[in-house]
C-alpha distance (Angstrom), angle and dihedral (degrees) to the residues before:
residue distance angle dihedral
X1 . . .
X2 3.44 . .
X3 3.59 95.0 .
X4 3.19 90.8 53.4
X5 4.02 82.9 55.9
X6 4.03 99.5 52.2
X7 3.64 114.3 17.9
X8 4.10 115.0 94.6
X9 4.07 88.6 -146.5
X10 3.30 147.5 47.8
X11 3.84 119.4 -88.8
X12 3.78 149.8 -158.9
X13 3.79 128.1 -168.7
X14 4.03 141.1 -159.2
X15 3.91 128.6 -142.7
X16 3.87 115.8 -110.6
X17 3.55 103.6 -148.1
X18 3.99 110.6 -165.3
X19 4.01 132.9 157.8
X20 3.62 92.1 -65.6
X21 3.91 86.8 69.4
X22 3.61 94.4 55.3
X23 3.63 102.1 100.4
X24 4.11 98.6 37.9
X25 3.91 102.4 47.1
X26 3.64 100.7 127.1
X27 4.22 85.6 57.5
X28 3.53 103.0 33.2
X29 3.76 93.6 55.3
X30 3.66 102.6 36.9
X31 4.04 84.3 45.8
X32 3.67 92.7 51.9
X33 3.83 95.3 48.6
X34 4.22 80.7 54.5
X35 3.44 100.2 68.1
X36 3.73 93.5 35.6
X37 3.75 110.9 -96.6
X38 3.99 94.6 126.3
X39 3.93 99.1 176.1
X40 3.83 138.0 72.8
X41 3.81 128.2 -152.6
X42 3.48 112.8 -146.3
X43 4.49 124.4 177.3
X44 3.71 102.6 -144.7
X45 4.20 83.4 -159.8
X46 3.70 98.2 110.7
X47 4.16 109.6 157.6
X48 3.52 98.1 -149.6
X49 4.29 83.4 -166.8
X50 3.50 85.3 80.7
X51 3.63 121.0 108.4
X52 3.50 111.4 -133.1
X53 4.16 88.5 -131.9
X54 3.73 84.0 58.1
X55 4.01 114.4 96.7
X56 3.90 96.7 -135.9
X57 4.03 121.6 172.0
X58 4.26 87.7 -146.8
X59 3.60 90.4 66.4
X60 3.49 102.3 40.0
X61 3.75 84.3 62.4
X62 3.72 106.0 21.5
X63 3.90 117.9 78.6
X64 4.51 120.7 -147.3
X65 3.63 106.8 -125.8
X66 3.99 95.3 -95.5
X67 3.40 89.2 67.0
X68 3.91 95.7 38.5
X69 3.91 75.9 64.5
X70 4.05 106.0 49.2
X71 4.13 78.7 48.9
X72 4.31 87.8 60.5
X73 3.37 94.6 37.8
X74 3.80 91.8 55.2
X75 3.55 93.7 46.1
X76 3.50 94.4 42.9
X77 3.79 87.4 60.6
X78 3.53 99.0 44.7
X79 3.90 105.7 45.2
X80 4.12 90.2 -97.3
X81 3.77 130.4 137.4
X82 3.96 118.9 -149.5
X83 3.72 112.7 -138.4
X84 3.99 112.7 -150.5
X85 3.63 137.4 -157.5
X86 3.59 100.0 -144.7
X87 3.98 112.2 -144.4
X88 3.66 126.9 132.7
X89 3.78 94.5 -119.7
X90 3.92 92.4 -173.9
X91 4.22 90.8 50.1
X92 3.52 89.4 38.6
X93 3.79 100.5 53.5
X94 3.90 89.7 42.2
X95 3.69 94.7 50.3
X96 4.18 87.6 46.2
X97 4.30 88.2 48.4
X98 3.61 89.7 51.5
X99 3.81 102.8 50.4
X100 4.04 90.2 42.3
X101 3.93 91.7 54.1
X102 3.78 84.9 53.0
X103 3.67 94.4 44.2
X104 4.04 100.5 -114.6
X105 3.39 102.0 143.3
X106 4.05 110.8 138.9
X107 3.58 132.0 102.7
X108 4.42 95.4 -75.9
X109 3.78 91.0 73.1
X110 3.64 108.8 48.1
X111 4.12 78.4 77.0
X112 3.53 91.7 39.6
X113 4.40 97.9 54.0
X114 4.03 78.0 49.5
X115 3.62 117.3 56.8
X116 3.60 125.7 170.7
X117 3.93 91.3 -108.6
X118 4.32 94.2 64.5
X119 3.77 89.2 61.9
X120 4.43 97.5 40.7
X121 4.16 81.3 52.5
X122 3.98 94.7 48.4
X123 3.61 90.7 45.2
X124 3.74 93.2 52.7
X125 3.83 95.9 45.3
X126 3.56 85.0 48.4
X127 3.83 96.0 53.5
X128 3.25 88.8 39.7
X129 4.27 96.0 58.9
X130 3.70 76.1 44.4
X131 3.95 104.1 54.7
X132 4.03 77.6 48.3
X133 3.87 106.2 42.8
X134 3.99 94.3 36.4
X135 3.32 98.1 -120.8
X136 4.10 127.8 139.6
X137 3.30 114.0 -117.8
X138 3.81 130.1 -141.4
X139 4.08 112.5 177.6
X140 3.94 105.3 -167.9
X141 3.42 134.7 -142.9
X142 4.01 105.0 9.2
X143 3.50 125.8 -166.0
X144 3.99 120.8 166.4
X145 3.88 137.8 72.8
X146 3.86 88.4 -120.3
X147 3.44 88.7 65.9
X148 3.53 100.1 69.1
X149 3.88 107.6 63.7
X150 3.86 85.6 53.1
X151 3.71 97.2 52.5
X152 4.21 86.6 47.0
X153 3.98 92.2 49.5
X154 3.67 98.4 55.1
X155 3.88 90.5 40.7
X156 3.78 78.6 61.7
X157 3.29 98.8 50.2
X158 3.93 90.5 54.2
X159 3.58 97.7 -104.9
X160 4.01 116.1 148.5
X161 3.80 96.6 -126.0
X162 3.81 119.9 155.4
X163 3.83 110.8 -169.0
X164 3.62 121.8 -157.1
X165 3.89 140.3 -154.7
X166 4.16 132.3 -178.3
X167 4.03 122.9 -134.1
X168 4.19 83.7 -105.8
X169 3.55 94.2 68.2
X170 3.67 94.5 49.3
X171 3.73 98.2 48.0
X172 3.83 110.8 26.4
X173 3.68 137.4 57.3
X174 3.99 140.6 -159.3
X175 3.58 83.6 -92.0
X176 4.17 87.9 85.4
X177 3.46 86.7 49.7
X178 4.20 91.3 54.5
X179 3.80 92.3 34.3
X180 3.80 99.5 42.2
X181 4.16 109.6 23.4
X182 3.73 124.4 -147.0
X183 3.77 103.0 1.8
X184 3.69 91.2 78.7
X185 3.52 107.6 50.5
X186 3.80 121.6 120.3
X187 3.35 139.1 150.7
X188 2.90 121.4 -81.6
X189 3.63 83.5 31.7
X190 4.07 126.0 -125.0
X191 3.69 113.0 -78.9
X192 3.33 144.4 -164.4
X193 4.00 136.0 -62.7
X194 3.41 96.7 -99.5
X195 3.97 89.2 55.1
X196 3.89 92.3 53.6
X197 4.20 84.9 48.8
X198 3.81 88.1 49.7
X199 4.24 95.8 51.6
X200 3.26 87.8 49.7
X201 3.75 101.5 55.9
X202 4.01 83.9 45.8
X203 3.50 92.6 55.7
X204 4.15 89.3 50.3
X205 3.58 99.3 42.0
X206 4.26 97.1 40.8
X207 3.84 95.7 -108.6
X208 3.34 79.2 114.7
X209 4.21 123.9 46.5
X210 3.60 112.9 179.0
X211 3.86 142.6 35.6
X212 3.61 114.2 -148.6
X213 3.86 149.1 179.8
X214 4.58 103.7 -127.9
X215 3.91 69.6 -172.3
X216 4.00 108.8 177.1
X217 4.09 98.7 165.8
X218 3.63 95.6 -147.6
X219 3.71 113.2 -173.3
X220 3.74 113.0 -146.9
X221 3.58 99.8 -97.7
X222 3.58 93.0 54.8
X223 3.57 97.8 50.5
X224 3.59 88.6 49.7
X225 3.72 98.8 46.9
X226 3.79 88.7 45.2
X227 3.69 88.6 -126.6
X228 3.71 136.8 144.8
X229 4.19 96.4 -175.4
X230 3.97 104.6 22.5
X231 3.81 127.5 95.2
X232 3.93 105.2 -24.5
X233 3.92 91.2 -161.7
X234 3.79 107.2 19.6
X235 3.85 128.4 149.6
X236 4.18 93.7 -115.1
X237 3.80 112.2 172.4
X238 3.61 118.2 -104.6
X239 3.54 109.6 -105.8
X240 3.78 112.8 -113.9
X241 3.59 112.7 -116.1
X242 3.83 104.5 -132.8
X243 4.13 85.6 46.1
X244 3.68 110.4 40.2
X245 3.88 127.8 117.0
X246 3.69 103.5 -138.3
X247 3.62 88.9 -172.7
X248 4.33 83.4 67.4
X249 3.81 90.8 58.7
X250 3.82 119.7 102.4
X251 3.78 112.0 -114.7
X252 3.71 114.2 -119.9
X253 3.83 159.8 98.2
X254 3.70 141.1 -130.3
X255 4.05 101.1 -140.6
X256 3.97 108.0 130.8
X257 3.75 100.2 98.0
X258 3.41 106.6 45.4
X259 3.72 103.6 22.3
X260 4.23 103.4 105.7
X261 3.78 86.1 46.4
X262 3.93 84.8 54.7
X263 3.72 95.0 44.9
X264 3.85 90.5 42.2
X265 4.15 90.6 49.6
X266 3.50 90.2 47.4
X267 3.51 101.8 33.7
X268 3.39 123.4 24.6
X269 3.73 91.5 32.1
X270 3.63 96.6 55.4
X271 4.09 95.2 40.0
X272 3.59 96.8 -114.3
X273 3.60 82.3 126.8
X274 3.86 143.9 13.2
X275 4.11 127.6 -114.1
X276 3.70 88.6 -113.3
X277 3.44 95.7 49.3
X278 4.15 90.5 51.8
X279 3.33 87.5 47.1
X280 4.67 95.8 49.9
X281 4.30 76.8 42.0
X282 4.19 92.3 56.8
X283 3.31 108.7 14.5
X284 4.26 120.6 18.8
X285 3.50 106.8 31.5
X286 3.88 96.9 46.4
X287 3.70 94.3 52.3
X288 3.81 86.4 42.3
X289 3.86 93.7 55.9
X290 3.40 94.6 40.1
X291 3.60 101.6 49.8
X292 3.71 105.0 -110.2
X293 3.95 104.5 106.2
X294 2.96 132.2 145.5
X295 3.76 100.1 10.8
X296 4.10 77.7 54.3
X297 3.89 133.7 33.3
X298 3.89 93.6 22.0
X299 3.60 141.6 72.1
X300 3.87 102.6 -146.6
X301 3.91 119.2 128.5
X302 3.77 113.9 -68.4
X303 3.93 86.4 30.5
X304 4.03 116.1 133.2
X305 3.34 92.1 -115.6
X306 3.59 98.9 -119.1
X307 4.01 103.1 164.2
X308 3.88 133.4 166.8
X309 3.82 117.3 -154.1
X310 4.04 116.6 -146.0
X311 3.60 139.5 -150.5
X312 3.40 113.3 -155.8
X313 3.30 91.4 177.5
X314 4.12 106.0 54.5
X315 3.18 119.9 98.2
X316 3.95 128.1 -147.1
X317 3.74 142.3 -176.1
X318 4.33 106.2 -144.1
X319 3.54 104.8 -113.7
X320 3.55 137.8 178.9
X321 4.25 108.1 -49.6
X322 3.81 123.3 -116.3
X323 3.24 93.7 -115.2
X324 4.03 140.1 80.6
X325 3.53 98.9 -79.4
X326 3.92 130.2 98.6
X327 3.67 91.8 -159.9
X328 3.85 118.9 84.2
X329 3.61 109.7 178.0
X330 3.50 103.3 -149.6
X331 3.46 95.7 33.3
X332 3.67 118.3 161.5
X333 4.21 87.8 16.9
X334 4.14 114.7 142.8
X335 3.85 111.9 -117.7
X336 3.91 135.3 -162.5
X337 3.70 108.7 -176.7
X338 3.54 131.1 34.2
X339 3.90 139.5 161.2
X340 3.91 127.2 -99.2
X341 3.39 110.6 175.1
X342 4.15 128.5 33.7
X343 3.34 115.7 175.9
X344 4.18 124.9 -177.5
X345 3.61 120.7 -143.1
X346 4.13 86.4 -16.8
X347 3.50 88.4 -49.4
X348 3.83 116.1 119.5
X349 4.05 112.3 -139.5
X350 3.81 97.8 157.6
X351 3.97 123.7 42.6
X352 3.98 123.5 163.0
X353 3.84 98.8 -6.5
X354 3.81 83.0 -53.6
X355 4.42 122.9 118.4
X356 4.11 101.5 -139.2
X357 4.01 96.9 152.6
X358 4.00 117.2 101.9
X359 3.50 125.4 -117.0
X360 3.84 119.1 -120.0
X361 3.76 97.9 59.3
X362 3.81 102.2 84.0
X363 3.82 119.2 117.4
X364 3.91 128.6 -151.6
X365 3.94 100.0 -120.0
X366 3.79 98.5 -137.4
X367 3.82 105.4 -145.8
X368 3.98 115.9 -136.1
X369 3.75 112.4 -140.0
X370 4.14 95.1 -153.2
X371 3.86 79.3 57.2
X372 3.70 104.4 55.5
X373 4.14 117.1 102.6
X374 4.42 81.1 -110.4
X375 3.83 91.7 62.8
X376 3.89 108.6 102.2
X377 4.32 86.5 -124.1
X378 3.96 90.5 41.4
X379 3.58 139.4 132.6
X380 4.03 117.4 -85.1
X381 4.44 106.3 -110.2
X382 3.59 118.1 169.7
């Protein structure tokens, strides 16, 4: 309801499913599917180091495999999908113990307790629980070549599995991270150039299905602080370079607002991909996968009339975002291509850069599991 109340648009929303679930599963989920919230998110970074005495954010939010499998099972059952966040968590918090005993703490070895092959293994394990439970799988935000033959072998083996990558991953590298320090770290972290070559062959050839934001909005003095509920606009110190403890730093990006017109630039402008396929990336597949098409992602009679008009022609240096945070990600990047009118169910609520739609007319767009590109009668997303 109060959604409904501020935001300009229509909106969806997934079920986070932490340790504080772990004993009501079989309501929670079914629940959930209910009232139209048909997908789970799930961090696969459980640091099994941690003693369970210990209060430690990771587990609160991270789930051990066991439980990563009551979660499919559930959803299997119920016509849900669990969405993961596909990190090695044991890997991971080994690799971050060992370069903290020995002091390595700056930007260079966020990438380095990260590598590429801690994210191909959770994804398989997770595919794997899935091929056995019978749930759909939907690993978010994806960001390394090894990636890629795991996503194609399950596909082959019938599995739903809907892999998904952000506009970072297929236009920056760790080099930000080296050049410009804290801003740019993310997890998974920023690779390498053959990783942004590799997401964008998935997202050509459908290894890949879905371009989103993994938007956090972190102003500064969060990101600094590490914090997800202190100061939102604080005066933190900036860290100094040859001292910081990268490993203190909130992970996150600021990418909503400008990332189609990055993925068009980079994309569709250099034919590494087609206007129909940025549009299935964006628009089609998401709402197909998520249960919300046709009434979303399509223009067909009966539609809502949600449309986006483009310039290809207008050109725009990123700037500063209008919201909250201080930290644009691609900040300073050229652009050719941008939107200038978005209009919700025929409505228009954004016009030249500009918000003139009212708050108070959004709806909750309750998703419909026997729609979703998973159910056995579904529509085709790939």
């Amino acid at each position: 309801e109060f959604a409904e109340q501020t935001s300009y648009t229509d909106f969806t929303c997934h079920g986070l499913i932490t340790m504080r679930d772990k004993d009501d599963l079989d309501k929670v989920i079914p629940d959930l599917v209910k009232i139209g919230a048909t997908s789970f998110k799930l961090f696969m970074t459980w640091n099994p180091f941690v003693l369970p005495t210990e209060s430690d954010y990771t587990n609160l939010m991270a789930l051990p495999d066991d439980m990563v499998m009551r979660v499919m099972h559930h959803a299997s059952h119920n016509g849900g999908m669990v969405m993961v966040h596909a990190e090695n968590g044991t890997c991971k918090a080994y690799l971050e113990d060992q370069h903290k005993q020995h002091g390595r703490t700056s930007p260079e070895y966020h990438l380095k307790s990260a590598p590429a092959i801690i994210e191909a293994e959770a994804v398989n394990r997770a595919a794997t629980m899935a091929l056995v439970t019978g749930s759909p799988l939907y690993p978010v935000h994806l960001s390394s070549e090894e990636v890629i033959p795991v996503l194609d072998r399950y596909k082959d083996k019938g599995l739903h599995i809907y892999g998904e990558t952000c506009p970072h991953y297929l236009t920056l590298t760790n080099d930000m991270m080296l050049e410009h320090g804290y801003k740019y770290k993310v997890a998974p972290p920023l690779r390498e150039s053959n990783d942004v070559a590799a997401m964008w062959h998935g997202v050509a050839n459908h290894s890949l299905s879905t371009i989103a934001s993994d938007f956090t909005g972190y102003t500064r003095n969060l990101k600094i602080t590490g914090s997800l509920t202190g100061t939102v606009q604080g005066n933190a110190k900036e860290p100094d370079p040859d001292k910081i403890d990268i490993f203190q730093v909130a992970a996150g990006l600021s990418t909503l607002e400008f990332m189609m017109p990055v993925v068009w630039s980079h994309g569709v402008n250099t034919g590494k991909i087609t206007l129909p396929r940025f549009v299935e990336l964006f628009c089609e597949n998401p709402a197909k996968i998520f249960g919300i098409w046709p009434k979303k992602g399509s223009l067909q009679p009966g539609s809502d009339a949600d449309v986006v008009l483009w310039d290809p022609s207008r050109m725009v240096t990123a700037g500063k975002e209008h919201g909250i945070s201080d930290l644009n990600t691609f900040e300073g990047m050229e652009l050719l291509g941008m939107p200038v009118m978005t209009m919700v169910r025929g409505e228009t609520v954004i016009e030249d850069g500009i918000v003139v739609g009212k708050q108070g007319k959004a709806k909750f767009a309750r998703r419909d599991p026997n729609a979703t590109a998973y159910a056995p009668h579904g529509p085709k997303a790939d």
